[in-house]
N, C-alpha and C positions, 0 to 999 in steps of 0.2 A: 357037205356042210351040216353041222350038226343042229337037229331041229331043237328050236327054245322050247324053254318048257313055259308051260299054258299059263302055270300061275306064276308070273311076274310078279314079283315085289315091288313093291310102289313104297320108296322109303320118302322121308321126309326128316332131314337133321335137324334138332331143335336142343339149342343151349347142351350140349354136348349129349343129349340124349338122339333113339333115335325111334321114330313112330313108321311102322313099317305091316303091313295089311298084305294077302295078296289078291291080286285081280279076282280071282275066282271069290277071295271070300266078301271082295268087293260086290259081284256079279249077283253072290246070295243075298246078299243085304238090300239091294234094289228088286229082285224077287219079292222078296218079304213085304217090302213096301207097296208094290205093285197089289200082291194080296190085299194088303191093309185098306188100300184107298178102293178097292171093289168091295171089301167088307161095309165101307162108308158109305156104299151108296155111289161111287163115283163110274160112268158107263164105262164098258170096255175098248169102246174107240176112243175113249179118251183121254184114257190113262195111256195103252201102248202107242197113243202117239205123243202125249208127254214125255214117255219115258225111253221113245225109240232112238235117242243117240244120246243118251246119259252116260257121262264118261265121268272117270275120279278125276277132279281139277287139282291136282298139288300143286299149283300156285294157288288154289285159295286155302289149303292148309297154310301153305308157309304164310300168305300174307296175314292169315288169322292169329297163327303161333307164334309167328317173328315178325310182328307190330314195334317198329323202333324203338327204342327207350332215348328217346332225348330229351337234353335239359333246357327246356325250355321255360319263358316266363311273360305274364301277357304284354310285355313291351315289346319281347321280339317275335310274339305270335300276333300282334293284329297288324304289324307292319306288312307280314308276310299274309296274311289271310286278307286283310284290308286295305291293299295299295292304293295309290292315286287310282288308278286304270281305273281300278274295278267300280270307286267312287263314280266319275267321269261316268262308268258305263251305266251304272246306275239308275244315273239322272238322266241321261240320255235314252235311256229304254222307259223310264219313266215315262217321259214326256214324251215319247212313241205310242205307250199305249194308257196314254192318261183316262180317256173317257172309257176306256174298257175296267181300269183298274181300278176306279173311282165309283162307278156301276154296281162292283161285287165288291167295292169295299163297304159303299152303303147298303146293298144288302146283306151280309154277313156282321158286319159293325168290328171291322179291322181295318186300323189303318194302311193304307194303301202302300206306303213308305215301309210298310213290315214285310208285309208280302214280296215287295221286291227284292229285298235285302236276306230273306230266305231263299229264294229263288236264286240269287248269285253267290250266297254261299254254300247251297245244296246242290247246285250243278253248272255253276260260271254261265247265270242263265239259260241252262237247258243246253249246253255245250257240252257240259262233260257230264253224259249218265251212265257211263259202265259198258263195256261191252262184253261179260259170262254170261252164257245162261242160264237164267235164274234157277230154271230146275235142278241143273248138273251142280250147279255152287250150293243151294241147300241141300240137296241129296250127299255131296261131297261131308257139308260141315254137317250133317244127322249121323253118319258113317262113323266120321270122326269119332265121334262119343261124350267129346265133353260136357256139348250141352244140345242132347240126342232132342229132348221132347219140347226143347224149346224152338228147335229148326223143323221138327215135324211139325210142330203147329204150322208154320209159316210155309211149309211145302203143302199142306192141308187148302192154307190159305192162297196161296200159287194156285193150286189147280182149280181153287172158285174162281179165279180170276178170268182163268182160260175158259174154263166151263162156259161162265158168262159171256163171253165173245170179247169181252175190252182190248185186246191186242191179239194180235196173230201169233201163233207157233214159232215161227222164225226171225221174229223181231220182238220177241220176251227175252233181254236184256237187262242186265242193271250189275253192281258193284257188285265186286269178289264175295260179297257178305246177302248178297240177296235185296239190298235198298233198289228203287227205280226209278226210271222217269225223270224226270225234270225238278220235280219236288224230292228224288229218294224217296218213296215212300219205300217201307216195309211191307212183305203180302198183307200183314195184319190191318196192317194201318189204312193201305189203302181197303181193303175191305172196310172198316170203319170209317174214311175219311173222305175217299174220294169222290167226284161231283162230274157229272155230264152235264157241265154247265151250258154245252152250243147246243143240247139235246138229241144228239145226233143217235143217241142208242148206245154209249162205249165211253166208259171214264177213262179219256189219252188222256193220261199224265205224259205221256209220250216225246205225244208230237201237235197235239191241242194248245196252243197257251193259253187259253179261257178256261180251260177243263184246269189246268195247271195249279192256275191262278186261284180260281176259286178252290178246288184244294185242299191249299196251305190255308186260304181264309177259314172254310170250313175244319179244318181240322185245329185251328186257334179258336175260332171259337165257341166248338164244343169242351174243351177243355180249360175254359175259365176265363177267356180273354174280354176286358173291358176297352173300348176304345173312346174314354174317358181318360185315359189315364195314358204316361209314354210307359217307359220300363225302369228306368232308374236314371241312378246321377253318381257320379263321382264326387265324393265330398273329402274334407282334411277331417282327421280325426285331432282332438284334441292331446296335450302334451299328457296328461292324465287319464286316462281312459283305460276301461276295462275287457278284459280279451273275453268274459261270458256277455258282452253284448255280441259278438261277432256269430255269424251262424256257425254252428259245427261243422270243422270239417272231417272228412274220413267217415262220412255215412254210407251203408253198405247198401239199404235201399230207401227209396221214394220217400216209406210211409217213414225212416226215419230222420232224414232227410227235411222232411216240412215238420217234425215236430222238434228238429232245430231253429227251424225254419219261427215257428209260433213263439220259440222264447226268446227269438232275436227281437220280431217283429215291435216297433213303437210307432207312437206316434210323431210327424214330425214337428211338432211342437215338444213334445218331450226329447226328441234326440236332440233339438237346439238347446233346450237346456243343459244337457249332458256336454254342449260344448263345439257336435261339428257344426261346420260350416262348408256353404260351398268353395270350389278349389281357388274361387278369387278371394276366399276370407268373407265374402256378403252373408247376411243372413239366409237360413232354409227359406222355401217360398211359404208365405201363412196360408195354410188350406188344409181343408179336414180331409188326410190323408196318412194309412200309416205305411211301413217301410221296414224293412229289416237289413242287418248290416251285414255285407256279403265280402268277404276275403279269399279272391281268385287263387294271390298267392302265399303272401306273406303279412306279417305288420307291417314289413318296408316296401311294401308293392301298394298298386292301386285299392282304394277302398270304393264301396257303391252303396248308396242305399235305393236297397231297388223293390220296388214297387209288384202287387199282385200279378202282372204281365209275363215279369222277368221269374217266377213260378213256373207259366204257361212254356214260356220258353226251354225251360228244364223239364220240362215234360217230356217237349219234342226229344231233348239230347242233353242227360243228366251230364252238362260240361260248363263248368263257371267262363271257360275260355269260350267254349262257342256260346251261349247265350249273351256274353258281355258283346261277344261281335255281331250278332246280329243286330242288337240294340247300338253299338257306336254305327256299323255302318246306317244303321235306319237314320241318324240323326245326321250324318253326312248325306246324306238324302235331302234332307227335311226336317228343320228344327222343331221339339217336342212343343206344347203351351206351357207343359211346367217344368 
């Protein structure tokens, strides 16, 4: 029988091209890394056992390169992201763990209705968090190249994790892309975000849902969340109205993004003037508040004017679709004040 040869081709078909590496030069490249994270300071038992059965995951190239292109629109995406079920489950996990979520809603100052509604649409409540290993899937998408120093931060940020003791070697876990946990955190994020809320010595985003819960609250709000305020509102736009109030879309990042963001923004006494109204035709609610005019899809789709919150929310996941969903399901939860 004729022996293989050592360095197997690992291809991967993408839109008629083809991305094709081999084992060995796989095998260098996790070398190299290895290096790198002892030059950082990182011990050597604790690297060779992060890195002791890192294999190339070509399902997460393909799932990263061949991401669907479907034509979707937020009528037939919050049906599908936002079912009765998930409402029902909601409210009923809600009111499972209401004095706990109520606890660290008052201490963090997020509504408690938010938190839940990240939680089931970040991981169908802590059901569905991925089952790669985190290190093999960044190591995998570093290799890749596309976007090397962005996945070595986050492999960087992987191994403070481990470092730290927050989860075990064999239950580090999370989605094709490196998210985890119960909330998806990122290594980044959760290094920045996450909370040992039962005190126990270990941020489970896991398998904690205290540690979980706080979180998502802490990681809202550190990055701007007021729980004065809900996230927005679906309003009608007037027969006359002008498409530079609408925020820009096709921002390529954040910083330009919110400076579409600052020219959309009114007050909502000035956008009543300009004519919307809410979806039953009533007047805006009077309150010194402003708002900017957000268009998920089209002129002929849903409009929002959504409030400083629904920023925070595009923090988390620059996605007009998932931000509008976690803000509809939160309200299927629990009706906003305004």
């Amino acid at each position: 029988m004729i022996k293989k040869l050592s360095a197997i081709l690992v291809s991967v078909a993408i839109s008629g091209s083809v991305f094709a590496k081999t084992e060995a030069e796989f095998n260098t490249y996790v070398s190299g890394l290895k290096q790198e994270a002892l030059a950082k300071g990182y011990q050597q038992v604790l690297v060779d056992k992060a890195f002791a059965d890192i294999k190339f995951k070509e399902k997460v190239v393909k799932a990263d390169k061949n991401q669907p292109e479907v034509v979707e629109t937020l009528e037939t995406y919050l049906p599908k992201r936002v079912p009765q079920w998930k409402v029902d489950r909601a409210r009923a996990l809600y009111k499972e763990h209401q004095p706990l979520l109520e606890k660290i809603a008052a201490n963090y100052g997020v509504q408690a209705r938010f938190i839940v509604a990240l939680w089931g649409l970040e991981s169908n409540f802590g059901k569905v968090q991925g089952s790669f290993p985190v290190i093999s899937s960044l190591v995998t998408l570093a290799f890749d190249g596309r976007r090397e120093e962005m996945y070595k931060r986050q492999l960087w940020a992987a191994l403070d994790i481990l470092k730290e003791g927050h989860i075990d070697f064999d239950r580090f876990k999370g989605s094709w892309a490196g998210a985890m946990g119960q909330t998806q955190f990122m290594p980044t994020s959760f290094n920045s975000y996450a909370v040992d809320y039962n005190g126990d010595g270990r941020k489970d985003i896991w398998t904690t849902t205290e540690d979980a819960f706080a979180s998502i609250a802490n990681y809202l709000k550190q990055v701007g969340w007021n729980d004065d305020l809900t996230w927005g509102r679906q309003v009608k736009l007037p027969e006359q109205y002008q498409p530079e109030w609408i925020v820009k879309r096709g921002t390529k990042t954040r910083e330009e993004w919110l400076a579409a963001w600052n020219k959309s923004e009114r007050s909502l006494t000035e956008w009543q003037a300009l004519g919307l109204r809410r979806m039953d035709g009533k007047d805006l609610p009077v309150t010194d508040l402003k708002a900017a005019l957000v268009m998920p899809d089209n002129e002929k789709g849903r409009m929002y004017l959504a409030y400083d919150n629904y920023k925070v929310l595009m923090h988390w996941n620059r996605s007009y679709y998932f931000a509008t969903s976690v803000g509809y399901l939160s309200d299927r939860i629990g009706y906003p004040k305004i």
